[in-house]
DRENRO-513704 format. One line per 5 residues: number of its first residue (from 1); their letters; for each residue x, y, z of C-alpha. Coordinates in Angstrom, 2 decimals. Layout:
BEGIN
NUM = a = X/Y/Z ~ ...
This chain:
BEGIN
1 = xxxxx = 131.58/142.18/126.31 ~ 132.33/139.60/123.63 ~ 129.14/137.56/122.52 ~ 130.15/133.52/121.91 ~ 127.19/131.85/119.40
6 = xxxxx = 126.42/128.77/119.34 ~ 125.20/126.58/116.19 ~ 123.09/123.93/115.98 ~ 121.25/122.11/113.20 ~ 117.97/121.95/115.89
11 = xxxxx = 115.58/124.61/115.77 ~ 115.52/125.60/119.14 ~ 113.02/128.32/118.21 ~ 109.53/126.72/118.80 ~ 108.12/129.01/116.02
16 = xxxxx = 110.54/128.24/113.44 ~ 109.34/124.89/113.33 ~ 105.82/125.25/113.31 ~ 106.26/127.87/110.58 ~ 108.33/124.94/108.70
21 = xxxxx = 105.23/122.80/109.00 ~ 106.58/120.60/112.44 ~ 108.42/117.31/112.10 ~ 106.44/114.10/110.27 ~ 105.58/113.80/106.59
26 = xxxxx = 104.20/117.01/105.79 ~ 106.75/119.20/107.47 ~ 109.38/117.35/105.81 ~ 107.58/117.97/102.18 ~ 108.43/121.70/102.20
31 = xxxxx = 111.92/121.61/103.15 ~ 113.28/118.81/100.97 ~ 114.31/116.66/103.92 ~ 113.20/113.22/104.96 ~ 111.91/111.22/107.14
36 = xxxxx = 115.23/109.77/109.21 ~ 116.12/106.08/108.97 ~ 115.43/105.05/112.33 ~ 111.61/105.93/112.37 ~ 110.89/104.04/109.57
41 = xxxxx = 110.25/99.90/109.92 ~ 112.59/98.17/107.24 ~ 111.55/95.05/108.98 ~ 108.76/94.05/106.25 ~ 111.07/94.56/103.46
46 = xxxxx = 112.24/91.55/101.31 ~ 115.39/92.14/100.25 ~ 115.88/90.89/95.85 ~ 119.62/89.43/95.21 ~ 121.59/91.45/93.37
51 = xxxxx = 121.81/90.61/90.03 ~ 124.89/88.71/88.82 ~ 125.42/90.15/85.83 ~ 128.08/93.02/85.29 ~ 127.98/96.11/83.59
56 = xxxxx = 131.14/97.79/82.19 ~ 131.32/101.62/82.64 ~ 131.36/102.19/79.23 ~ 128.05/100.60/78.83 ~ 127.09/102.51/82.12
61 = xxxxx = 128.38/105.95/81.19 ~ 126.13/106.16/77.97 ~ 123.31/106.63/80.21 ~ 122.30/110.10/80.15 ~ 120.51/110.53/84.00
66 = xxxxx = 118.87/114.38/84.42 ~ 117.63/115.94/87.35 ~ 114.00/116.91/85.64 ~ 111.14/119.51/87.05 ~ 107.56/118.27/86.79
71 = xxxxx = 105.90/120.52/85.17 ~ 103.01/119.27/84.74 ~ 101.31/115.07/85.68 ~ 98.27/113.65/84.37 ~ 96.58/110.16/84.20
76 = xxxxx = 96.40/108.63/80.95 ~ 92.62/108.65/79.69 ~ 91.73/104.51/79.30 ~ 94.77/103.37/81.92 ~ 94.67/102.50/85.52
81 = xxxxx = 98.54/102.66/85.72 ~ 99.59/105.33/83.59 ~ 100.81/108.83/84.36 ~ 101.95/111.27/81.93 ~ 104.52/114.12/82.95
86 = xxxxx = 105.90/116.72/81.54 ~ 109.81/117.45/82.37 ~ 111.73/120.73/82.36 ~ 115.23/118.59/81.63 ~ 117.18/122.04/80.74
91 = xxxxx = 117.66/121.99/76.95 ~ 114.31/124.57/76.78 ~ 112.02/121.95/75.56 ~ 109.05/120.12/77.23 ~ 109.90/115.86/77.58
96 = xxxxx = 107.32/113.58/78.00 ~ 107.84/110.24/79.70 ~ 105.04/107.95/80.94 ~ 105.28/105.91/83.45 ~ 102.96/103.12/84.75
101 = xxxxx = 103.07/104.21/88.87 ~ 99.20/105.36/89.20 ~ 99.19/102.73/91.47 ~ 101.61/104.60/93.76 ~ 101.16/108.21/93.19
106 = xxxxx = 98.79/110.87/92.78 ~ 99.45/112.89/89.36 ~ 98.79/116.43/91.77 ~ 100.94/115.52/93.97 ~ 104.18/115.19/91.68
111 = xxxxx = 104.13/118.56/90.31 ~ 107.03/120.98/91.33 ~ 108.74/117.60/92.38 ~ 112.80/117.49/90.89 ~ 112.87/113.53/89.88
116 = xxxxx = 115.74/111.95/88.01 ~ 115.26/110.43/84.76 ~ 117.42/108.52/82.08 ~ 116.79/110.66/78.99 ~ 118.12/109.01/75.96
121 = xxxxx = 116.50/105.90/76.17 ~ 114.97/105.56/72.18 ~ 111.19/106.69/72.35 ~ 108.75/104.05/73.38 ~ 104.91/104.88/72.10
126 = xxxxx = 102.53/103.27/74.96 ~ 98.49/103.85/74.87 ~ 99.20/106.46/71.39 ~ 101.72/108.82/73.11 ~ 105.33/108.79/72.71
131 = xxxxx = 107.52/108.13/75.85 ~ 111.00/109.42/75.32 ~ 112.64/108.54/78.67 ~ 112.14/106.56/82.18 ~ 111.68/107.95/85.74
136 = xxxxx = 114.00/106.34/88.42 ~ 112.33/104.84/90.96 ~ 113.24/101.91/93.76 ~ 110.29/99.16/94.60 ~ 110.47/97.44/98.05
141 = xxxxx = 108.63/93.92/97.64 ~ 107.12/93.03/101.29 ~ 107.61/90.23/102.79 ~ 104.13/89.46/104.29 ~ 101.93/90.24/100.99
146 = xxxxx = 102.88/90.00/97.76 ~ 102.52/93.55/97.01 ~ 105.29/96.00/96.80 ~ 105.92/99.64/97.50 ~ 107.08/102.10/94.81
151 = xxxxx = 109.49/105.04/95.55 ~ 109.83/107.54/92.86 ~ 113.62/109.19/93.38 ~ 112.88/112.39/94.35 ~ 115.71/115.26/95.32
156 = xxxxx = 116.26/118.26/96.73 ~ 114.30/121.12/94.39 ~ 117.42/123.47/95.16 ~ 119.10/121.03/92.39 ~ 118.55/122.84/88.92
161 = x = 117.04/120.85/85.68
């Protein structure tokens, strides 16, 4: 008797996805996927105009962007916004980068994240320590406050520094 099997990309093993942590926020941290489009409310989002000004790919392809491990996050003794990480960017040597986003994140809760970084920005000393980089990140401005969100860009940790 032949067997047929059938794929899907739902668990339908009720185990499996409690083992995987569920569906929601923490689930999703483990796995490296995210929270789907359509359960999140855009609808308090202001959206900025795009800016008018052009950038040639020349210009554009000098920028060196790296997939970077966090190896290790701290807050900045005498700051309210600063962080300090140290990135695994693949050449064998520790990069710091700082980056004012206290606001947003928890240093504990970046570590083992893979971010993506621009890496050959020239080094930029801020509160005695020398930056040598910048984190990407995209900010959604609300519409009814005027505070914003910040969204460090975080990928899959299968991606190699």
């Amino acid at each position: 008797m032949d067997v047929l099997y059938f794929y899907t990309m739902k668990s339908l093993d009720k185990k499996n996805e409690e083992k995987r942590g569920g569906e929601g926020e923490a689930g999703n941290a483990d796995t490296g996927f995210f929270t789907p489009n359509d359960k999140i409310d855009f609808s308090n989002v202001k959206i900025e105009p795009l800016f008018k000004e052009t950038v040639d790919f020349e210009t554009f392809s000098k920028s060196d962007f790296r997939a970077v491990k966090v190896k290790d996050c701290v807050a900045v003794p005498k700051s309210k916004k600063l962080l300090q990480f140290t990135l695994d960017d693949g050449t064998g040597k520790d990069r710091t980068i700082l980056s004012g986003i206290h606001e947003f994140y928890e240093p504990e809760e970046l570590v083992g994240k893979t971010l993506i970084a621009i890496t050959n920005l020239p080094p930029r000393a801020m509160m005695g320590i020398e930056s040598c980089g910048m984190l990407l990140s995209a900010v959604n401005n609300l519409k009814d406050s005027e505070g914003e969100e910040l969204h460090l860009i975080i990928v899959d940790n299968h991606i190699p520094a």
